[in-house]
Structure formats: structure tokens, C-alpha cells
Jmol script that loads the backbone (N, CA, C; Angstrom):
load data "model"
ATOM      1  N   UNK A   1      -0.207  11.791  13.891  1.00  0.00           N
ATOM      2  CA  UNK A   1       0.147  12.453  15.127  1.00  0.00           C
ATOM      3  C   UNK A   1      -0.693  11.924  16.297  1.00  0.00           C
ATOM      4  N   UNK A   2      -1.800  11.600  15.769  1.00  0.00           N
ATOM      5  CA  UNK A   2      -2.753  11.051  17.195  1.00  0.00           C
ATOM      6  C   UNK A   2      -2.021  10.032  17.367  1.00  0.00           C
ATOM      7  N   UNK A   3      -1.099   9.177  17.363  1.00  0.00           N
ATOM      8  CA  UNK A   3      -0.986   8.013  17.713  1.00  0.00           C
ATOM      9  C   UNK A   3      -0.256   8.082  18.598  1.00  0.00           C
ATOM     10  N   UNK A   4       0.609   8.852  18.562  1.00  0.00           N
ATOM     11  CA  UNK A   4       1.784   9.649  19.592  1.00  0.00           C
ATOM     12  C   UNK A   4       1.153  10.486  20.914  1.00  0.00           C
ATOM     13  N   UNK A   5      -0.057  10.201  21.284  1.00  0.00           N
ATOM     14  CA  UNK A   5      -0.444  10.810  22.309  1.00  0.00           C
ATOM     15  C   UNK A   5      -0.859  10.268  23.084  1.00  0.00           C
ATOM     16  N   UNK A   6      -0.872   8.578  23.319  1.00  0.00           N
ATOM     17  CA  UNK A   6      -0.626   8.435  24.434  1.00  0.00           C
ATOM     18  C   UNK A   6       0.826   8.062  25.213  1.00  0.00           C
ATOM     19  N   UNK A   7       2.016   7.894  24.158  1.00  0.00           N
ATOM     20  CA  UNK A   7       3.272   8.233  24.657  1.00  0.00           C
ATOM     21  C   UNK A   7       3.552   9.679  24.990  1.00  0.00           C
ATOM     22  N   UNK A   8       3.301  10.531  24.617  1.00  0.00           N
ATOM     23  CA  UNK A   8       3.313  12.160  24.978  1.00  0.00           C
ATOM     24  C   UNK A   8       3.091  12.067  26.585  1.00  0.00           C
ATOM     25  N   UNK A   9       1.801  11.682  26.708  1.00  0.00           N
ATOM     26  CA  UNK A   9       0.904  12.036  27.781  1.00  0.00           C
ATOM     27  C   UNK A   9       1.836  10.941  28.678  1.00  0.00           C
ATOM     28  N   UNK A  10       2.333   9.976  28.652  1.00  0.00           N
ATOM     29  CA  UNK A  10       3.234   9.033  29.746  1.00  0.00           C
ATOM     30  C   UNK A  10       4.487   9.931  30.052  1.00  0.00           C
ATOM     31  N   UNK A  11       5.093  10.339  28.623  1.00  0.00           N
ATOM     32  CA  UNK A  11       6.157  11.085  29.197  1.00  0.00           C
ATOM     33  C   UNK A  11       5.709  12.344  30.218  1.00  0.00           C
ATOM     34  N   UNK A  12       4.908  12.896  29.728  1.00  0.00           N
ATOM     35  CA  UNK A  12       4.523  14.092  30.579  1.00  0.00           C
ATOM     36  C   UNK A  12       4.165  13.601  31.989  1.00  0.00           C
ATOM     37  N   UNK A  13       3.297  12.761  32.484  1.00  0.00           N
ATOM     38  CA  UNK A  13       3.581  12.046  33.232  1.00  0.00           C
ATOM     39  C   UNK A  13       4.521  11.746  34.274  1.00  0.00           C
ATOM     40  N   UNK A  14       5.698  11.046  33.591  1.00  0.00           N
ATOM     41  CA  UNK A  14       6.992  10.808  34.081  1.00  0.00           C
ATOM     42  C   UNK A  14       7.713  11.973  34.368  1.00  0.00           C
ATOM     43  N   UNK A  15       7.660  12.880  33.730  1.00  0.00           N
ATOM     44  CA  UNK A  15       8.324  14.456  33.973  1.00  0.00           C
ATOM     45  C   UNK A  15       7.490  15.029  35.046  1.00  0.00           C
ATOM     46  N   UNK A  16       6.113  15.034  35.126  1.00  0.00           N
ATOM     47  CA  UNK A  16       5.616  15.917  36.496  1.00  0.00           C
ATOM     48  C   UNK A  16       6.022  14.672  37.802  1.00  0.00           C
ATOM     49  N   UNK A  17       6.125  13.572  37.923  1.00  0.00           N
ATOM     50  CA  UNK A  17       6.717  12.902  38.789  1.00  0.00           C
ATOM     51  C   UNK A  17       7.760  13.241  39.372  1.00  0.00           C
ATOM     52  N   UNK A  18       8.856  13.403  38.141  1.00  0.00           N
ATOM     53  CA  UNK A  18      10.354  13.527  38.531  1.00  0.00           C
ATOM     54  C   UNK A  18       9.928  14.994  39.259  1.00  0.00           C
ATOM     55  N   UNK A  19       9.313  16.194  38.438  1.00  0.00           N
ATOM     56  CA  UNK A  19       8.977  17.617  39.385  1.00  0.00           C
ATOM     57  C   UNK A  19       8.438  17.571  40.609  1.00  0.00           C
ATOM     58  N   UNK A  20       7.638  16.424  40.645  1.00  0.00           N
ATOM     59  CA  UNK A  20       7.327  16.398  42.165  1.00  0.00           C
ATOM     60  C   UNK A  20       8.017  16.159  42.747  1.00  0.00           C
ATOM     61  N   UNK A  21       9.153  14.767  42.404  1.00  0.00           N
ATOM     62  CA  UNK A  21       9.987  14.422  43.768  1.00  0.00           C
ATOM     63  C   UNK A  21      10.843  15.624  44.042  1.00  0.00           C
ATOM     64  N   UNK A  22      11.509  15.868  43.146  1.00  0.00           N
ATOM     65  CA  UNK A  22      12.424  17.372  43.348  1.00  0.00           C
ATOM     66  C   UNK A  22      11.892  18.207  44.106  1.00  0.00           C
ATOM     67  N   UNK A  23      10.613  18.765  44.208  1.00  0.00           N
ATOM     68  CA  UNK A  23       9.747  19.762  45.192  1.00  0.00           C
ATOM     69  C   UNK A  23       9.759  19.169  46.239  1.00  0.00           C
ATOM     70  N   UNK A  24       9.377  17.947  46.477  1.00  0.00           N
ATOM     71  CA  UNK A  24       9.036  17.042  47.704  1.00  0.00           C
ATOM     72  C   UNK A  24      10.839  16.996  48.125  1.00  0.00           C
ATOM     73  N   UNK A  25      11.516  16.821  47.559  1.00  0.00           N
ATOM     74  CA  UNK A  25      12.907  16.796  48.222  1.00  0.00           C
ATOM     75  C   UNK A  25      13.338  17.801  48.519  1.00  0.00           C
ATOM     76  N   UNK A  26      13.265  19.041  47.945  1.00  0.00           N
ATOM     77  CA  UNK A  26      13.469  20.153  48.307  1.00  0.00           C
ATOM     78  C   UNK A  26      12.780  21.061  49.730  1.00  0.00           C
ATOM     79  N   UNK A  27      11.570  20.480  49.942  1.00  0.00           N
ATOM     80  CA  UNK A  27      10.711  21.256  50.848  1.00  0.00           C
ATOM     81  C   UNK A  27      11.014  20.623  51.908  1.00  0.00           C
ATOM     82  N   UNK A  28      10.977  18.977  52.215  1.00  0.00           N
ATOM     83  CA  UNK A  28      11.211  18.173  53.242  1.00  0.00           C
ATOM     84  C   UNK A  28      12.779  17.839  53.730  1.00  0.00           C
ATOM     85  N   UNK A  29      13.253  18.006  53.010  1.00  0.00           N
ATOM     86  CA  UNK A  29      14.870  18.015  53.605  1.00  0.00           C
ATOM     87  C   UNK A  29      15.216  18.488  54.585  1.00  0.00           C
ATOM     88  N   UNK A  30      16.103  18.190  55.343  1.00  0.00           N
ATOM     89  CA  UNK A  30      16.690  18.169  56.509  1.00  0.00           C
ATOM     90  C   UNK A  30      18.088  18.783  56.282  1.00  0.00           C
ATOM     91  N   UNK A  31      18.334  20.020  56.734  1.00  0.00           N
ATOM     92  CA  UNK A  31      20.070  20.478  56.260  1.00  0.00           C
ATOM     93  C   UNK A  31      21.093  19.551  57.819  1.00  0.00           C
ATOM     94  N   UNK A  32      21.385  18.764  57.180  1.00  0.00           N
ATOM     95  CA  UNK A  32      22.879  18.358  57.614  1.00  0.00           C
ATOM     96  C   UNK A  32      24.051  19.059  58.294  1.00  0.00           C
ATOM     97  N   UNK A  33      24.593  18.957  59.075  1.00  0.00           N
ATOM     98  CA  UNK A  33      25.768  19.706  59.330  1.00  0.00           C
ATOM     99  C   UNK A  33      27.217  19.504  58.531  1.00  0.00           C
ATOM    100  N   UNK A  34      27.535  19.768  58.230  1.00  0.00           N
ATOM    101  CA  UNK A  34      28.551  20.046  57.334  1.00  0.00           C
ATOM    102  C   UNK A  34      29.984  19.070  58.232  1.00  0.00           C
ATOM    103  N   UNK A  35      30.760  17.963  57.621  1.00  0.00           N
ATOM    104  CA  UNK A  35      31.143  17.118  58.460  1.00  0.00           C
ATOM    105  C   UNK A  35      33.088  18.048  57.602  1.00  0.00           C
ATOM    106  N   UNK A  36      33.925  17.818  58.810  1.00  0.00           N
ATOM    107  CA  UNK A  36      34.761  18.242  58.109  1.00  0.00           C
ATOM    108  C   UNK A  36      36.160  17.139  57.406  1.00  0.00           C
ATOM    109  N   UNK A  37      35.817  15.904  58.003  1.00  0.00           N
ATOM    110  CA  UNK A  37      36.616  14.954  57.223  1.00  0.00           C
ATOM    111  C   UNK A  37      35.784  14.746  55.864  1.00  0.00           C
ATOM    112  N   UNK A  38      36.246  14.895  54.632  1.00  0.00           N
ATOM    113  CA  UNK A  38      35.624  14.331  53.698  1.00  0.00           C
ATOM    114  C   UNK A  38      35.334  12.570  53.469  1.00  0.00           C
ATOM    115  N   UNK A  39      34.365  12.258  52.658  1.00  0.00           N
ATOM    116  CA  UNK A  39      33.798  11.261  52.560  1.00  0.00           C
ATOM    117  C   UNK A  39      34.795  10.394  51.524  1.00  0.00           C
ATOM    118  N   UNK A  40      35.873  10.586  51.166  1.00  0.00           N
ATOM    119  CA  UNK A  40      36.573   9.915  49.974  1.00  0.00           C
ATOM    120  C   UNK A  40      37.173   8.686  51.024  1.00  0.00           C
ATOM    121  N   UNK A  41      37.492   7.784  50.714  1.00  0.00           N
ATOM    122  CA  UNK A  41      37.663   6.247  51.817  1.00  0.00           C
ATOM    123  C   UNK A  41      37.054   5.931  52.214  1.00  0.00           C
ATOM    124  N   UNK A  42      35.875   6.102  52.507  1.00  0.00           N
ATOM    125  CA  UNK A  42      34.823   5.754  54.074  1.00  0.00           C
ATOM    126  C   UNK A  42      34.873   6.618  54.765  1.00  0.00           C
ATOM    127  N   UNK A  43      35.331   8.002  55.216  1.00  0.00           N
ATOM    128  CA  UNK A  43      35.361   8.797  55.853  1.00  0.00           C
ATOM    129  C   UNK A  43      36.346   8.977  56.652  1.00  0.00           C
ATOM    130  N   UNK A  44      37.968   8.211  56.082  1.00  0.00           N
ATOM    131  CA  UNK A  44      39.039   8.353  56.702  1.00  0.00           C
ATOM    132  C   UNK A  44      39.505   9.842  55.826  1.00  0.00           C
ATOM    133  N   UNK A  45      40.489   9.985  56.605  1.00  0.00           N
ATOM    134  CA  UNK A  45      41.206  11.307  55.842  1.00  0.00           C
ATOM    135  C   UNK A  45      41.906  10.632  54.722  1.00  0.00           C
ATOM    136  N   UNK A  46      41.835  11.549  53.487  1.00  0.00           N
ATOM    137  CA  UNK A  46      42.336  10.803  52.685  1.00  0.00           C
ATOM    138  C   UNK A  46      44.018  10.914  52.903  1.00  0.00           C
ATOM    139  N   UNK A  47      44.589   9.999  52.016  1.00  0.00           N
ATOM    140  CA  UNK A  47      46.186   9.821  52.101  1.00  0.00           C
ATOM    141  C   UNK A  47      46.638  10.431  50.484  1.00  0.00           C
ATOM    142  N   UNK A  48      46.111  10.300  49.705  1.00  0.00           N
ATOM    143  CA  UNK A  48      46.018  10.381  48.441  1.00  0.00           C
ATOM    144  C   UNK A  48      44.920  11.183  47.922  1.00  0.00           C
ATOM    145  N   UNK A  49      45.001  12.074  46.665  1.00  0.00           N
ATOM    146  CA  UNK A  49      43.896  12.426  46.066  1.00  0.00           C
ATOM    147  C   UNK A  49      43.140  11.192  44.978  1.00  0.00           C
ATOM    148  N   UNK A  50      41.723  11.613  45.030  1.00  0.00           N
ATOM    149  CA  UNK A  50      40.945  11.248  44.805  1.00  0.00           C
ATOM    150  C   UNK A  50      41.448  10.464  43.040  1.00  0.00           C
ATOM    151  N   UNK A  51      41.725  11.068  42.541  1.00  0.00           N
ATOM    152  CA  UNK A  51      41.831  10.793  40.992  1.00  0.00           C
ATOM    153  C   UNK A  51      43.083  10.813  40.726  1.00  0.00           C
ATOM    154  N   UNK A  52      43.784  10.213  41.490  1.00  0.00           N
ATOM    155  CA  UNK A  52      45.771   9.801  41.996  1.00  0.00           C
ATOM    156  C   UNK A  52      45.766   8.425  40.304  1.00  0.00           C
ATOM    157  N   UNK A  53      46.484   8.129  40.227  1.00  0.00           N
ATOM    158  CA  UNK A  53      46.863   7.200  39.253  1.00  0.00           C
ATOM    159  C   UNK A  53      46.759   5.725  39.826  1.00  0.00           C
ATOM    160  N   UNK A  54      46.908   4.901  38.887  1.00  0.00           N
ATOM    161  CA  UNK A  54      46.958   3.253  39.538  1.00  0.00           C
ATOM    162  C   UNK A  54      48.381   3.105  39.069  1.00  0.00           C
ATOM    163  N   UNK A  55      48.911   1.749  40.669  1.00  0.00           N
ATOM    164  CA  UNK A  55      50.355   1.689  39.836  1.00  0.00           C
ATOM    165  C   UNK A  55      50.115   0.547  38.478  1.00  0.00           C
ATOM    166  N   UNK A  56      51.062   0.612  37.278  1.00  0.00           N
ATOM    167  CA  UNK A  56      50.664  -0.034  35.839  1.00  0.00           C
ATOM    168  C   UNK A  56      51.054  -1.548  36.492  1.00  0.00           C
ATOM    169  N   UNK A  57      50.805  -2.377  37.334  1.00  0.00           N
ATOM    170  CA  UNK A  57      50.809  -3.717  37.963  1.00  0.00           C
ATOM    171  C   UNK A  57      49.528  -4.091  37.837  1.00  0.00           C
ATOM    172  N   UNK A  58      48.350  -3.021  38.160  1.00  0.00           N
ATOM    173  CA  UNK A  58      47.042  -3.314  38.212  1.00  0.00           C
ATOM    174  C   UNK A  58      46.422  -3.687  36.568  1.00  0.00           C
ATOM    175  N   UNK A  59      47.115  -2.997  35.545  1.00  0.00           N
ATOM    176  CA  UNK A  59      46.383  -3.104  34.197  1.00  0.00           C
ATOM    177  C   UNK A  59      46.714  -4.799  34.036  1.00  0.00           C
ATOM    178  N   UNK A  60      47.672  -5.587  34.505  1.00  0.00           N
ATOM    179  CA  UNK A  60      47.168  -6.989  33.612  1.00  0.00           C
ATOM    180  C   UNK A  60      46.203  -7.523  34.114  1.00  0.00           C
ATOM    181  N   UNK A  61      46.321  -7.548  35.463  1.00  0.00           N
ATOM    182  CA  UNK A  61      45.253  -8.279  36.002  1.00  0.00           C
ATOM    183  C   UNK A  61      43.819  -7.195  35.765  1.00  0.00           C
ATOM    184  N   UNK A  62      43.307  -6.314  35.350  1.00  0.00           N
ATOM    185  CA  UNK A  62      42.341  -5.573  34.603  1.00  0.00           C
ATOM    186  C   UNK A  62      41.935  -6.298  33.027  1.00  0.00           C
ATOM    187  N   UNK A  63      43.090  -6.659  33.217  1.00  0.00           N
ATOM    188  CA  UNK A  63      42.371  -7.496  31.591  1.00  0.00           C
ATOM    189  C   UNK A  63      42.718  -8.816  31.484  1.00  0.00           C
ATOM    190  N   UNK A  64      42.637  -9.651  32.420  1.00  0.00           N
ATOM    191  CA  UNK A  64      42.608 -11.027  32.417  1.00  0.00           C
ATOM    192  C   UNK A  64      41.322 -11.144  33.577  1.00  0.00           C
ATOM    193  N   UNK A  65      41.117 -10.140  34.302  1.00  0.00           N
ATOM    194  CA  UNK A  65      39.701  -9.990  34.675  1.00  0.00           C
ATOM    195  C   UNK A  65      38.264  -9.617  33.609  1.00  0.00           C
ATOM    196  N   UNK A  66      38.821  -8.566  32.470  1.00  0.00           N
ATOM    197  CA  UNK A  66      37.808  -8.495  31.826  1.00  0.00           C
ATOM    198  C   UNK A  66      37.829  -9.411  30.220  1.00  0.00           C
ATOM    199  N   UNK A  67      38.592 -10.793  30.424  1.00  0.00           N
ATOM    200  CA  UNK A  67      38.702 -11.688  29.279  1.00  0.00           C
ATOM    201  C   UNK A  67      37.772 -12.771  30.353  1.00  0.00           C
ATOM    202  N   UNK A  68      38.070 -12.829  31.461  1.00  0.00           N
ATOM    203  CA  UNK A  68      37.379 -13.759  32.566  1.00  0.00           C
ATOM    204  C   UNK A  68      35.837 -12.891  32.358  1.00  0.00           C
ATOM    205  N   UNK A  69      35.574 -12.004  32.678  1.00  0.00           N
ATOM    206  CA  UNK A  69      34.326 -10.883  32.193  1.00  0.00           C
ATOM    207  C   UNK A  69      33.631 -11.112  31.158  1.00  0.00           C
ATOM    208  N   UNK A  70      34.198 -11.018  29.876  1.00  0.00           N
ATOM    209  CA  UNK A  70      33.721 -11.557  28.601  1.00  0.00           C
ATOM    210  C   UNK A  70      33.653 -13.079  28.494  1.00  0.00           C
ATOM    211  N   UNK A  71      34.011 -13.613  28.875  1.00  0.00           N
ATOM    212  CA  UNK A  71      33.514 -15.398  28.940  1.00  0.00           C
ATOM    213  C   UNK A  71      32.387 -15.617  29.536  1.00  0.00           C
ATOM    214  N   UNK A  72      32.442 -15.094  30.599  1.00  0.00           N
ATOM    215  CA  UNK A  72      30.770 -15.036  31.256  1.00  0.00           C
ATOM    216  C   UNK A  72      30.072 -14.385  30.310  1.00  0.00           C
ATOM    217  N   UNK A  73      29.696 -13.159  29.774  1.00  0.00           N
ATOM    218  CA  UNK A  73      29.041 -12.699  29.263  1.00  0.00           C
ATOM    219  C   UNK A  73      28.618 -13.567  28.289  1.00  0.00           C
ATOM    220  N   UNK A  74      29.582 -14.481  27.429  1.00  0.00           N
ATOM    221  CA  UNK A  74      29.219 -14.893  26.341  1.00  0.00           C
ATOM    222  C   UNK A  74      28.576 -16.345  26.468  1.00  0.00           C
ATOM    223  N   UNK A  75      28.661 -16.659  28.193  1.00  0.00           N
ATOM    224  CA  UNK A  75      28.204 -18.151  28.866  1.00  0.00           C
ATOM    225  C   UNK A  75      26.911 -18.107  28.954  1.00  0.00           C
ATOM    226  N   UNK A  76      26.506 -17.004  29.689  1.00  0.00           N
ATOM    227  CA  UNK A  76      24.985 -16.908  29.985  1.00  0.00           C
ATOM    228  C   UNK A  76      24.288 -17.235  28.855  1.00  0.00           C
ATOM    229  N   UNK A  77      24.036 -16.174  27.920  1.00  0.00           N
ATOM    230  CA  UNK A  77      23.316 -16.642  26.656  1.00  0.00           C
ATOM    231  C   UNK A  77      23.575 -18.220  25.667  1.00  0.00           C
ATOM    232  N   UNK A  78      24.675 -18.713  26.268  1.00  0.00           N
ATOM    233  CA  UNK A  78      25.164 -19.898  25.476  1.00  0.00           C
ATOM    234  C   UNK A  78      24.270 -20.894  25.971  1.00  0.00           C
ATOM    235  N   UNK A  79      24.173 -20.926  27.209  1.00  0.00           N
ATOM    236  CA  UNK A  79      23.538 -21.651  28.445  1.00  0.00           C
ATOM    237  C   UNK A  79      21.649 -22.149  27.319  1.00  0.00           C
ATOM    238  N   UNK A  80      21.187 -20.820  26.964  1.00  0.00           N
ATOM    239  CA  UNK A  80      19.820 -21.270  26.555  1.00  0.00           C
ATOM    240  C   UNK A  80      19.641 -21.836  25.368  1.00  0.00           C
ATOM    241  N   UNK A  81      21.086 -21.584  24.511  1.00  0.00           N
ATOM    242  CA  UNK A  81      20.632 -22.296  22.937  1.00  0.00           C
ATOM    243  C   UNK A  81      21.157 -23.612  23.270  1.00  0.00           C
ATOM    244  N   UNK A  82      22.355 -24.210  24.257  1.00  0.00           N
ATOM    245  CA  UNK A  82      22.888 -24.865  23.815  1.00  0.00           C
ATOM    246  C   UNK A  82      21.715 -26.595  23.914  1.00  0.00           C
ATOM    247  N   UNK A  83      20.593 -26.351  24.502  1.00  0.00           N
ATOM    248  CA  UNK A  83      19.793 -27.756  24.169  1.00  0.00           C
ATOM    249  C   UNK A  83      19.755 -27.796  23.028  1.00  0.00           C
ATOM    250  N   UNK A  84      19.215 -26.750  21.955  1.00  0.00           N
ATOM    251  CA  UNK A  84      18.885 -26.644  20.832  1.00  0.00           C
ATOM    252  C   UNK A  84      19.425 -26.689  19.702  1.00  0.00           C
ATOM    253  N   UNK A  85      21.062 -25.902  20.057  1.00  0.00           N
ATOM    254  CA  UNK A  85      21.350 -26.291  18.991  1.00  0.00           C
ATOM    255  C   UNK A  85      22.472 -27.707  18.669  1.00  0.00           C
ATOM    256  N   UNK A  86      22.514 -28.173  20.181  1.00  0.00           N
ATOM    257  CA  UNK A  86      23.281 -29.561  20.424  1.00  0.00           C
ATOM    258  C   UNK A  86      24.760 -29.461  20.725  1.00  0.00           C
ATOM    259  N   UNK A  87      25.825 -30.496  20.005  1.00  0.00           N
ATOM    260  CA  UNK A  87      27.162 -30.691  19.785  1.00  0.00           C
ATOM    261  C   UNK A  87      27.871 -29.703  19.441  1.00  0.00           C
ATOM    262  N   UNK A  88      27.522 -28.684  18.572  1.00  0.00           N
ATOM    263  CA  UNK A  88      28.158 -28.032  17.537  1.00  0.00           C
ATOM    264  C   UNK A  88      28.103 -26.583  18.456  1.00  0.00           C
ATOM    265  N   UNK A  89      27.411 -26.405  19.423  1.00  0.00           N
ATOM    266  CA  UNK A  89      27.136 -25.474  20.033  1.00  0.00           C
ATOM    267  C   UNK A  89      28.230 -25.697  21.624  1.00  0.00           C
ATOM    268  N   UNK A  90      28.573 -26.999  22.042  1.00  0.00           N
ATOM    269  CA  UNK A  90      29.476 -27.147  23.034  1.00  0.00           C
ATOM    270  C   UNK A  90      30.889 -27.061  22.048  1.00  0.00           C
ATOM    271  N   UNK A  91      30.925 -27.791  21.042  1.00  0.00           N
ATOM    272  CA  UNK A  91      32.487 -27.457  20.508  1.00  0.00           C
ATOM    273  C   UNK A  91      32.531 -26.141  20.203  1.00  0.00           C
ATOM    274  N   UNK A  92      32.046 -25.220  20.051  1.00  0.00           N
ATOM    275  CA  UNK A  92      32.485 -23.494  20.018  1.00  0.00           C
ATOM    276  C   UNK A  92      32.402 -23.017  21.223  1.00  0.00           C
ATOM    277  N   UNK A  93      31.774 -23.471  22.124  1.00  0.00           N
ATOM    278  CA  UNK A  93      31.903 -23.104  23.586  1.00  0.00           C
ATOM    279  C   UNK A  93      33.351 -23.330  23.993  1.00  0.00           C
ATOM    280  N   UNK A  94      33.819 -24.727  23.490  1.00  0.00           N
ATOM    281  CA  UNK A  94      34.898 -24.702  24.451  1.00  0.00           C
ATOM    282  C   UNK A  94      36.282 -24.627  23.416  1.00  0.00           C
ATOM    283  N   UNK A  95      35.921 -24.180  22.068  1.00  0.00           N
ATOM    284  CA  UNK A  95      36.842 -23.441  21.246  1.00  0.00           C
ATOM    285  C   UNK A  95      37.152 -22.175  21.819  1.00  0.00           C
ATOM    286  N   UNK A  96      36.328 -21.478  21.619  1.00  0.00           N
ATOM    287  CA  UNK A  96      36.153 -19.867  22.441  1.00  0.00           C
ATOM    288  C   UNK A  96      37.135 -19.762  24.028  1.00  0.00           C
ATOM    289  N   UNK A  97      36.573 -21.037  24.984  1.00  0.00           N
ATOM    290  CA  UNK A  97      37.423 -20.924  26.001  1.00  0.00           C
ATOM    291  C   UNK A  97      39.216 -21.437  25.730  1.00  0.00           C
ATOM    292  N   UNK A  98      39.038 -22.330  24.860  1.00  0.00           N
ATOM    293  CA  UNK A  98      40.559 -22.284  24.802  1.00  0.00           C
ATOM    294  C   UNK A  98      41.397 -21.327  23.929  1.00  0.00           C
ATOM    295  N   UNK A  99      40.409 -20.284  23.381  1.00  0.00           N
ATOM    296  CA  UNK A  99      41.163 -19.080  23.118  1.00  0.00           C
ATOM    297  C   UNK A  99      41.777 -18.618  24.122  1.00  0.00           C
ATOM    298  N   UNK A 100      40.786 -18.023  25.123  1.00  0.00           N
ATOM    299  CA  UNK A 100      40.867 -17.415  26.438  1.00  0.00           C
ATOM    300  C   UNK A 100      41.923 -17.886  27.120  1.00  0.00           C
ATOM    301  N   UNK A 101      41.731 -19.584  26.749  1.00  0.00           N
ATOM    302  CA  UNK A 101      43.216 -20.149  28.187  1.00  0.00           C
ATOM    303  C   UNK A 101      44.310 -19.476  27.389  1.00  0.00           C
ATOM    304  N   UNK A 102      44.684 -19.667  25.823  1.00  0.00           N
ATOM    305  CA  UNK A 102      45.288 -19.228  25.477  1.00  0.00           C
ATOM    306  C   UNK A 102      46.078 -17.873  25.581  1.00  0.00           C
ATOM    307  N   UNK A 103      44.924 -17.367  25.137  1.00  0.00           N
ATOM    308  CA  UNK A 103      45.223 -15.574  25.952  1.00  0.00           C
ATOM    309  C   UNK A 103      46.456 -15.562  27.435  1.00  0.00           C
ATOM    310  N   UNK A 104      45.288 -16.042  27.987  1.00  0.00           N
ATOM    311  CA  UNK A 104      46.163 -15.920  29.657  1.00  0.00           C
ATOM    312  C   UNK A 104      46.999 -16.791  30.108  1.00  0.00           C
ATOM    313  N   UNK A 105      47.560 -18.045  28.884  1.00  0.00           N
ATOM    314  CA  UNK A 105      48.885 -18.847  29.189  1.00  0.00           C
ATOM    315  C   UNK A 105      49.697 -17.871  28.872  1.00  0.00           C
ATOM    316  N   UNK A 106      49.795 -17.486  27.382  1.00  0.00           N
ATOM    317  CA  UNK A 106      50.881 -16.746  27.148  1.00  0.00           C
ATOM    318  C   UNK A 106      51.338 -15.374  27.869  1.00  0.00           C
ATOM    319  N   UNK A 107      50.204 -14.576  28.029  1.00  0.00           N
ATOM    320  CA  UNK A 107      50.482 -13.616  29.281  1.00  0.00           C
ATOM    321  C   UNK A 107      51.600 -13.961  30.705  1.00  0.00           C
ATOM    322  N   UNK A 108      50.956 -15.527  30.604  1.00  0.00           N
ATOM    323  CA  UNK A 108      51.863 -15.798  32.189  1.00  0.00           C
ATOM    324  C   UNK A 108      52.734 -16.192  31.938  1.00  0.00           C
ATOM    325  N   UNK A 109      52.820 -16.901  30.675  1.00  0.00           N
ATOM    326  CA  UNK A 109      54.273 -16.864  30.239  1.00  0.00           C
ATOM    327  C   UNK A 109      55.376 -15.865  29.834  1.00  0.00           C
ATOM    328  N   UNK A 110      54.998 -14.840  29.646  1.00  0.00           N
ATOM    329  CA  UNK A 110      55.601 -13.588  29.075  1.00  0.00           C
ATOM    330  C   UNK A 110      55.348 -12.778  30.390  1.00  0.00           C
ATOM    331  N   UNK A 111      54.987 -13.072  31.818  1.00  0.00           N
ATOM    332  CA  UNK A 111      54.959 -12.142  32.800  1.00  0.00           C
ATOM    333  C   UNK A 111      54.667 -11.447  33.031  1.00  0.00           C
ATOM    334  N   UNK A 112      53.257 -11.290  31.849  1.00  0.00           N
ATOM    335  CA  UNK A 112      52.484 -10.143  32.541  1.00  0.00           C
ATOM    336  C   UNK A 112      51.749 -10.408  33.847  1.00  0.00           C
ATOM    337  N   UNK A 113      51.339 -11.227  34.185  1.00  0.00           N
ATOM    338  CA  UNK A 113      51.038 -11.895  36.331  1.00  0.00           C
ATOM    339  C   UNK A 113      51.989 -12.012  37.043  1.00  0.00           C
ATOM    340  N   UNK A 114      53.379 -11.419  36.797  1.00  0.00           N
ATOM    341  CA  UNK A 114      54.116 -11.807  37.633  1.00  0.00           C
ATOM    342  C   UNK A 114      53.950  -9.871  38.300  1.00  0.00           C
ATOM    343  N   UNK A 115      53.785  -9.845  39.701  1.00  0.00           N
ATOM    344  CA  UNK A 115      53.497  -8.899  40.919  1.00  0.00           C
ATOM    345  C   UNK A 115      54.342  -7.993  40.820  1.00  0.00           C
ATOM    346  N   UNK A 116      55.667  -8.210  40.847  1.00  0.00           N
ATOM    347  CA  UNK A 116      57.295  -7.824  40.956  1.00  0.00           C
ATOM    348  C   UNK A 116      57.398  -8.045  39.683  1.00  0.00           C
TER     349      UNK A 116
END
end "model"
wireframe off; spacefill off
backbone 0.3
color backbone group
């Protein structure tokens, strides 16, 4: 159990911090006037509610953005082995991407990018 006390004592720490700022935010605050356009747009009136639907045009391009998303993700880290582990490490790099082209030929072939 002693070993756990100087993580105890950090958390406790970190918790009378967070209590302070809360007091310190609470005491020093400034009340605002109450604005009567709401803040949803930038502070236009809204036209739409807040949690309205997307039209289903937006989902392909949502996921040919997050296949474009996951390629990066999987680039960065590729980036530091690939001195190391050489050749064998660029031919799965660009196996992997011609999955991906794959992915998003056939999509455009089958029309899921087409707008209309």
C-alpha cells in the first residue's frame, strides 16, 4: 500500500486544483446578459433544428473520406519503420493503397459519388 501514495497524493492534488478552478470560476465570473438569438450557426437564427438529419448523399462521401482517413492513419507510423524494415515494407504500403483505390473505383463505378 505504501507504494500507492505517492500516486494518491498527485491525484489528490489534481482534484483540489480542479476545486479550485471551479471556486475561482465561480466567485470571479461575470454574469452575461442573456442574448436572444441562439448560438446554433454562428449566431444566425437557426433555419433548421439543431439535430435535423443529413440528406443520405452525404454518407458516401463520409466514407471515402474516412478510407482516405484510415490511409493516413496507417501512413504515419509506416513512415518510421519503413528505413528498417526496407522493400517488403513499401510493397504492403502500396498493396494496402491499392486496396483503397480499389474500394473507391468500384464505388464510382457503381455511383455511389455520383451528387444526383
Amino acid at each position: 500500500m505504501v507504494e500507492f501514495v505517492p500516486v494518491l497524493a498527485v491525484l489528490a492534488v489534481a482534484v483540489a486544483l480542479v476545486l479550485v478552478g471551479y471556486a475561482a470560476s465561480s466567485l470571479f465570473a461575470v454574469e452575461r446578459p442573456r442574448i436572444d438569438v441562439p448560438t446554433f450557426s454562428g449566431g444566425l437564427p437557426p433555419t433548421e433544428h439543431a439535430v435535423s438529419r443529413f440528406h443520405v448523399r452525404w454518407y458516401p462521401v463520409t466514407m471515402v473520406f474516412l478510407a482516405f482517413d484510415m490511409e493516413m492513419l496507417f501512413m504515419y507510423p509506416w513512415t518510421l519503420v519503413v528505413s528498417r524494415v526496407g522493400v517488403a515494407s513499401v510493397i504492403e504500403m502500396f498493396l494496402f493503397l491499392g486496396i483503397l483505390l480499389a474500394g473507391v473505383l468500384y464505388a464510382w463505378r457503381e455511383g455511389a459519388l455520383r451528387w444526383t
